[in-house]
N, C-alpha and C positions, 0 to 999 in steps of 0.2 A: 365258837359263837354262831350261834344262829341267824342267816340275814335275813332282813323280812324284805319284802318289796318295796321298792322306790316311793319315797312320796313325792306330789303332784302338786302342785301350785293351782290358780285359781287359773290360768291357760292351758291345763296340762301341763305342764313341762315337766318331767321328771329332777330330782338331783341325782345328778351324777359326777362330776367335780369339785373338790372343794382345794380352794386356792388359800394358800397358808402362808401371814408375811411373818416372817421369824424376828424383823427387826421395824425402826423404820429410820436408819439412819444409812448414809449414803456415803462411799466415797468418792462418787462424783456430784454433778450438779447439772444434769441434763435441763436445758431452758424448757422440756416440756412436761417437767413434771417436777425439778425440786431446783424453780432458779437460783442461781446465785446470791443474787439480789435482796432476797427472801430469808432464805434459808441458809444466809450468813454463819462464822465462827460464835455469831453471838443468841442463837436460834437454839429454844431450849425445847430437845426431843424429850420422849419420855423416860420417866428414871427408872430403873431395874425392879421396883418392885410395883410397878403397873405391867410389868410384857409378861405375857403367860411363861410358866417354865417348861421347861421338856415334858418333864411329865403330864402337867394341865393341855399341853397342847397334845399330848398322846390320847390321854384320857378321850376329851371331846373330840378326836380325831375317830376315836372307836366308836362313840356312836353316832357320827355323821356316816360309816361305811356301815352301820348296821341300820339305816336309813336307804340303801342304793348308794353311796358315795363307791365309787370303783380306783376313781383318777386322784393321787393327790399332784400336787406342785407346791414346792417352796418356792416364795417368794420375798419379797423387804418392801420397801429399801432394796439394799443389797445385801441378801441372803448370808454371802458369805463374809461378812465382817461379825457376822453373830460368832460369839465365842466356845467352840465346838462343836457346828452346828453337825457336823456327821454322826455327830452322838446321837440328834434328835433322828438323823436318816434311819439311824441303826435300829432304833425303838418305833418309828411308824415301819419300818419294814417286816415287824414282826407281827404286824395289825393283822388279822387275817382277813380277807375279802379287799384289802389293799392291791392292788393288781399291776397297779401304774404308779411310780413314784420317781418326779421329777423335778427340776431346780432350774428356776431361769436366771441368770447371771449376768451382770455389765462384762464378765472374765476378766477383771483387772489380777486377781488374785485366785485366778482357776487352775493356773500350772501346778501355785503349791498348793493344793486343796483336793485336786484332783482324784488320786489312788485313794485317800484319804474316803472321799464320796464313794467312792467305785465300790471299794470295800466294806462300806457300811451298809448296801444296799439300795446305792441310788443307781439309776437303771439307765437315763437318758437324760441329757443338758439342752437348756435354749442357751444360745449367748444372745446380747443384746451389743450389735456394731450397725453404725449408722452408717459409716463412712469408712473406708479403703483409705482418702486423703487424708492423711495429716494435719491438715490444715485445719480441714473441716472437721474433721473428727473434736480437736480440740477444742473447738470452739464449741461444737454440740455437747462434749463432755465435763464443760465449764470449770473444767481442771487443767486446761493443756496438753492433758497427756495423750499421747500417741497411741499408733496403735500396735506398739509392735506386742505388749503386754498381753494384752487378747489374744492377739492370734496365735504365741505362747503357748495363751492357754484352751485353745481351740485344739492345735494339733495334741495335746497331754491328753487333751479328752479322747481326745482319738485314738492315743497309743491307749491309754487305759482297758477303753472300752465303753465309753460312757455314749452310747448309740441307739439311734439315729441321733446325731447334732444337728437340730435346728439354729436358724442365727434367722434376731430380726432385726428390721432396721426400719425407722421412723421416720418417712419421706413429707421434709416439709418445705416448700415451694419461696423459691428463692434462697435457697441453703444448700440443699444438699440433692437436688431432683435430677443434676449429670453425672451424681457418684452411681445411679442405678445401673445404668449398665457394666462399667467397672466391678459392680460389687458379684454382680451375676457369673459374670466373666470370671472372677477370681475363682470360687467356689464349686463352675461346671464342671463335671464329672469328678470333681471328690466326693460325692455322697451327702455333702453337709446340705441339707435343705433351706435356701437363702424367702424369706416372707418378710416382703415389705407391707407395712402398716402405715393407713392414712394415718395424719394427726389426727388428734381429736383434743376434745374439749375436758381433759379429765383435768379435776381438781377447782380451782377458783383462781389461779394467781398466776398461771403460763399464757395468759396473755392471747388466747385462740382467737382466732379469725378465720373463716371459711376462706376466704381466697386464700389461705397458704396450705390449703391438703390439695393435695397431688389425688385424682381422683386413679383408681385402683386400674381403671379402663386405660389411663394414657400411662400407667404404668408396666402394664403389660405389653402395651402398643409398641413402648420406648425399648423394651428387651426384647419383645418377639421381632421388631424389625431387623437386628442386626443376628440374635439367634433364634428360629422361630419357635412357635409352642404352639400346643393343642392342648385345649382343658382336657380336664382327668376327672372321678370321681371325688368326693371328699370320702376320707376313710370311714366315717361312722356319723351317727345322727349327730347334731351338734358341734361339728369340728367347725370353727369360726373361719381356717381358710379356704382363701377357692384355689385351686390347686390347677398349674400348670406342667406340664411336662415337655423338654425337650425334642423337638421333632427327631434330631436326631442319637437321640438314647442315653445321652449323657447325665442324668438327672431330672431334675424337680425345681420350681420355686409356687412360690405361694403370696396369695394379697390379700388380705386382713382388709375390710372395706368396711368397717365400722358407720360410716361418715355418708359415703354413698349408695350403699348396699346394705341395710342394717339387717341381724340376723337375730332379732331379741326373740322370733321367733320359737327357735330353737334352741334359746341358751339354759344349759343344764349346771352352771355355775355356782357354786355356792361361796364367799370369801370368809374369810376368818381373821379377820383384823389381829396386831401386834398386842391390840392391848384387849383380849378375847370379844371382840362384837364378833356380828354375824352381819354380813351387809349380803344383800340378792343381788346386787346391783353393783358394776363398776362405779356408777355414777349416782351411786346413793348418798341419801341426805342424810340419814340416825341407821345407828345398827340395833339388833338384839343384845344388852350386854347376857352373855352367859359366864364371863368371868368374876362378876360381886355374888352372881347366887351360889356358883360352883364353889367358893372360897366359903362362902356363909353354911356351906356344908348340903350342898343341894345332893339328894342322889342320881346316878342315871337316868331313872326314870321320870326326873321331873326338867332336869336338863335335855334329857330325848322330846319332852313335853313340849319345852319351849322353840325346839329346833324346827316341831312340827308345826305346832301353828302359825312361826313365823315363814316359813317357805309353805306350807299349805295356804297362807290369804296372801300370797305374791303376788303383785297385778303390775309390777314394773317395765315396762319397754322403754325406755329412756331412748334409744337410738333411732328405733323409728318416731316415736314422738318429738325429737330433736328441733327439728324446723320451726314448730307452735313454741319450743322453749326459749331459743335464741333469742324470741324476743321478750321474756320479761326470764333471763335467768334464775338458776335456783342455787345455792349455796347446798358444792357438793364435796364428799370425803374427796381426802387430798390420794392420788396415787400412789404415794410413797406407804400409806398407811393398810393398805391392803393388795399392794401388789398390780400389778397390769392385766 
């Protein structure tokens, strides 16, 4: 297949990302993104025949890289309770112009998943750990459960092959802001890349308040004091973190500044919701549906149609506009339903 060049948005931005949630159901219950509270035993996800199938999500996966799309990511929910999801790896791995293909994970269920990914053609894993404590961890994963599980399935990923392993963790203010250096500490000079991410304000129902993000500046402050760092480049246009390096050679971490540093700038982003939208924006309001026309028997080319005009009149910055919105909020997709 022939790629044609990148389309542009109404700032420039290229696409080049598109973040894929395969599910949107969860087995945990992070209070910052699918509280307990909330999204109870009695909390009705979507039924199986609203979430795109393998195939549907192949299909539109082709012609978002025949748009510029290079990067994919699976994402949920939590990716891996979708039921064979390595099958879906195996079949975008065959996408040609796919380049990047990766899965971010809570790793509750990464150990046994793991070779399984490896060998389907999935290339590199995020985990998502907040906490080293116990304590806290439980409490953030509104499950109880510990962390020996993850970490489990951290090192599987590791024997596997499933590399570079990023791990991130959600630093929110009065919770968990003394497991940082701990977490750093844990991870120096294994190679795992640790990126701590402000909170932020995703979804409508977790509760956000600016005094509980950990701004990015006191979190590098809080790790370079005890082991020092020197910024670094970011790898490529668009890469969301800012990247530290150890003074003294042992690795990497990185800080995700969403909140105090916004980068809408540069975001090359494209999401693709569980139940086929297209959303530009973490923090969007309506998606594109491409799943009722693709069903109603749309062809590629009117499916590539809709893909274009809706990321060609993009005018979203959500994050540096942030401050003017806080005060009269806007009702936005919840993060479970298109991934982080």
């Amino acid at each position: 297949m022939e790629l044609k060049q990148s389309i542009k948005d109404t700032l420039g931005r290229p696409m080049r990302d598109l973040r894929i949630s395969v599910t949107d159901r969860c087995n945990f219950r992070c209070p910052y993104c699918m509280p307990a509270e909330i999204y109870g035993e009695r909390y009705q996800f979507l039924p199986q025949a609203q979430i795109l199938t393998f195939e549907e999500t192949t299909r539109l996966t082709r012609i978002f890289v025949k748009l510029g799309v290079n990067k994919l990511r699976l994402t949920g929910g939590e990716p891996l309770v979708r039921t064979e999801v390595e099958k879906l790896v195996g079949m975008l791995a065959k996408v040609p112009g796919a380049e990047d293909i990766t899965l971010t994970t809570n790793g509750y269920l990464l150990e046994q998943k793991a070779q399984a990914l490896k060998d389907a053609g999935l290339q590199r894993i995020t985990v998502s750990l907040d906490s080293l404590n116990n304590e806290t961890f439980a409490r953030m994963n509104g499950r109880g459960y510990g962390t020996e599980r993850v970490l489990a399935g951290i090192r599987k990923a590791q024997e596997v092959g499933l590399w570079p392993i990023k791990l991130n963790c959600v630093v929110m203010r009065g919770v968990n802001e003394n497991d940082i250096v701990d977490l750093a500490r844990h991870f120096k000079g294994t190679g795992v890349i640790v990126r701590f991410i402000e909170y932020m304000d995703v979804g409508n129902l977790n509760g956000w308040k600016l005094d509980q993000v950990v701004p990015a500046r006191e979190i590098v402050d809080r790790i370079s004091a005890v082991f020092p760092l020197e910024p670094i480049d970011r790898n490529y246009v668009g890469e969301v973190a800012e990247r530290w390096r150890y003074v003294d050679g042992t690795g990497e971490v990185g800080v995700i500044a969403s909140v105090t540093q916004p980068f809408c700038a540069n975001c090359t982003r494209a999401r693709l919701s569980t139940d086929g939208k297209l959303f530009t924006c973490l923090f969007g309001t309506t998606g594109k549906d491409l799943k009722t026309p693709m069903r109603a028997g749309a062809s590629d080319d009117e499916l590539e149609a809709l893909i274009r005009g809706t990321w060609g009149t993009r005018t979203d910055r959500y994050s540096e506009m942030r401050a003017a919105l806080t005060e009269k909020p806007k009702k936005k997709i919840e993060m479970f339903q298109i991934g982080g």
